[in-house]
Phi, psi and omega in degrees: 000122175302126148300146168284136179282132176235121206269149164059021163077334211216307194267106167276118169285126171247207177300156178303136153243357173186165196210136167209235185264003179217009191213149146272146191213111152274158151287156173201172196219124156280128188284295168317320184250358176042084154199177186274139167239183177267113165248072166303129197254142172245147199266082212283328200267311193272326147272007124085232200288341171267009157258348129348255177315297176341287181315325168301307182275354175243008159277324191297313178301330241244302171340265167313020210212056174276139194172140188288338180262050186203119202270155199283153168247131180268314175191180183191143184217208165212124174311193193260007164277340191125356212271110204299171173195134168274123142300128189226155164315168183242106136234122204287311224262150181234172206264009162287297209292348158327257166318313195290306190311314208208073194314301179288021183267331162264012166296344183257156183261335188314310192287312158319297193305315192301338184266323185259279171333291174347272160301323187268356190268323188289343177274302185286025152270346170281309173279309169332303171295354174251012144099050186205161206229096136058235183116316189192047160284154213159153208294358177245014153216052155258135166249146170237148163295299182221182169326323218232012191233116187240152190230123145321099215262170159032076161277036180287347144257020184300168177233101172295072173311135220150300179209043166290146173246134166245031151282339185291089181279140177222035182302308176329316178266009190294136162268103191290173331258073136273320203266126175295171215286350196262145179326134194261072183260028181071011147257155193080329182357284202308336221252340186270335148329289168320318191284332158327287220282348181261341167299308168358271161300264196001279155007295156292303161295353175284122180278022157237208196277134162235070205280333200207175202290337186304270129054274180265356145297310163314309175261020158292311163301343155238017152263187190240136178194150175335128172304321195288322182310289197319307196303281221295336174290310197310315202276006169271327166217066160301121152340324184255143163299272222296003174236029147268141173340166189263341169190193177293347177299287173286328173289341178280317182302288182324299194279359175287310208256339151295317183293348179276325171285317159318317157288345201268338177273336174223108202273021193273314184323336181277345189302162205228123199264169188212143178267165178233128146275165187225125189277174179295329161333282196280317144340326191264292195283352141256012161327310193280335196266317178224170179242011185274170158332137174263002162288319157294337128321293172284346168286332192280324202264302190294346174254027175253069163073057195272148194251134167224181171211177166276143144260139196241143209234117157064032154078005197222149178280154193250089165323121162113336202221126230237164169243101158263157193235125184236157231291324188240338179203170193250133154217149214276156205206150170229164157254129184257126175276341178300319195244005186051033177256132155295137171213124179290130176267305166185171195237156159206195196268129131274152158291115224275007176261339164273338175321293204277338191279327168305313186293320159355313197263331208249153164283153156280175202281310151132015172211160201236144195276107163222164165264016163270131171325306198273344209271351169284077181298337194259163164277203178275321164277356187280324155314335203260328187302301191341278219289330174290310167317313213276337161292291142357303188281323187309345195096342173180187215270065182337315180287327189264002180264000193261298188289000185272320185287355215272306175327316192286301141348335186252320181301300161296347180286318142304343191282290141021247189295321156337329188248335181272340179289003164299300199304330173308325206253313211313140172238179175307199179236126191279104183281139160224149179264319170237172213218101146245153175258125186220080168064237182266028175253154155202147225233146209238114160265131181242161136005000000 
């Protein structure tokens, strides 16, 4: 069995995990910093001068090009045949591999723009202003960090200006029908982006297949979306680069300023969702409560005006782990840090009069719980900051003033019913004239 090779003293190449028409992409292990990469290998020998030039243009671009939707160059080098290579952050899933998983996560177009659109528009609106182009953007160089964090891949074919060579052809690589249909003579660049990126999206909203250009005209005309949404896509993939926005720059002002009327007409839309796991546990103990999906159950239920707390175990709070209170039932939530997953633990039943008595007491949490992958804007610490301030902010220690008060609250709430059912029962009071005692007998004259 071959040892694995290791470039620069520092990177162990391991499996191949992806290929394309000028590069290899390995798994890889930084020794030094004990952690997972990327290794793209250029196949130098066997594409001779456009991977030559590739490698040149995509170090250059990657340089310049720090941005949270822009997946990172770590280093770059040359094995000990000559052969170039890049090092990268490591993201295995890409927005093919997305969508094929988990289909309904792109059904909604809101959940899409916020997810998708957003972020990749603020990353190729970033290069653009540093004077660099694409090129090949498509649903297999959107990358995800985490659910809820997407990173734009692969500049290996960016256009620097400036220093474009048009001896390179690079048609060959092109992704139909992402990339648009007119010849890639180096002008217009910035305008061949847009039409990606409006492909893109289509893309992500069609509910069927979009393989070719026929394809994605057809489902620019059947998915539903906004008319103003719709304009702004047909003109992303106009036929002519001069009647598409002119670059990433101007299409984010047109989509900033669509997305802004939209929240302002619908304000549920701002809520800032955190994805949720649901354990077999809580699966289970709502089995017994509904007959609906329970993802669907719990979404619909723990975001109806939901409420939080600390859970506290033998009088003292439990690090990580929250009570929400939901229109119909409480439920207990962990943060697991080992796996950075939100976790429904278990859910149960209240009587809606203690129920309501709770909310009373409690803040909302100030982020709303779903299980779609894309519909999730906060990551896990940003969730976890939201719900600890949002206690925190309430004024005091919701939980031990809920457990100091309820015992009391319940008490009087018997003494209470306790007295009216005396009143209920109670009979008139009987007048006697005399009182005698003969041990434990005693003898009564009445009227």
């Amino acid at each position: 069995m071959s040892q694995p090779e290791l470039l620069k003293n520092k990177y162990l190449v391991l499996e191949k995990i992806g290929a394309g028409g000028m590069s290899t992409v390995y798994r890889g292990f930084d020794v030094l910093e004990r952690k997972d990469v990327a290794i793209k290998r250029f196949h130098v020998v066997r594409e001779g001068a456009i991977a030559r030039g590739s490698y040149r243009v995509e170090i250059d671009s990657l340089k310049g090009l720090k941005h949270k939707h822009i997946v990172e160059l770590l280093d770059d080098g040359e094995d000990a045949e000559g052969n170039p290579f890049l090092v990268l952050e490591l993201l295995e899933k890409d927005l093919r591999l997305a969508k094929r998983d988990d289909p309904g996560s792109f059904s909604s177009w809101t959940t899409v723009f916020e997810s998708i659109v957003l972020p990749i528009l603020d990353a190729i609106e970033f290069g653009h202003l540093q004077g660099i182009t694409h090129r090949d953007i498509s649903p297999g160089n959107i990358l995800l960090k985490s659910p809820s964090i997407l990173k734009l891949a692969d500049f290996g074919i960016a256009r620097i200006k400036g220093r474009f060579n048009a001896g390179i052809t690079l048609r060959e690589y092109r992704t139909e029908p992402f990339a648009p249909p007119e010849h890639d003579d180096g002008s217009n660049s910035d305008a061949r982006d847009v039409f990606s990126f409006g492909a893109v999206v289509i893309w992500a909203l069609a509910p069927t297949e979009v393989l070719n250009y026929a394809d994605l005209y057809a489902a620019t005309n059947a998915i539903n979306v906004p008319s103003e949404l719709k304009e702004i896509l047909l003109k992303c993939l106009a036929r002519s680069p001069q009647e598409r926005f002119e670059n990433g720059v101007s299409l984010k002002l047109v989509c900033d300023a669509f997305w802004r009327e939209f929240q302002s007409n619908n304000f549920a839309s701002q809520l800032s969702f955190v994805r949720i796991a649901a354990t077999r546990k809580a699966q289970l103990s709502l089995s017994e409560l509904t007959d609906m999906d329970h993802r669907e159950f719990i979404e619909q239920d723990i975001n109806n005006s939901p409420t939080i707390s600390k859970f506290v175990k033998e009088g003292k709070p439990v690090p990580n782990h929250y009570v929400v209170l939901g229109g119909r039932l409480s439920y207990h939530i962990m943060f697991a840090e080992d796996s950075r997953e939100i976790l429904v633990m278990h859910a149960s039943e209240s009587d809606p009069g203690s129920l309501l008595r709770k909310k009373d007491n409690q803040p909302d949490p100030r982020v709303r719980f779903t299980f779609n992958m894309l519909r999730a804007r906060l990551g896990y610490d940003e969730a976890f900051d939201a719900i600890e301030a949002a206690i925190a902010e309430y004024g005091w220690d919701t939980d031990s003033h809920e457990n100091e008060s309820a015992p009391f609250v319940d008490l009087c709430t018997r003494i209470l019913d306790a007295k009216q059912d005396l009143e209920q029962v109670r009979q008139p009071p009987v007048n006697y004239t005399d009182l005698e005692l003969d041990g434990r007998i005693v003898t009564v004259c009445v009227d």
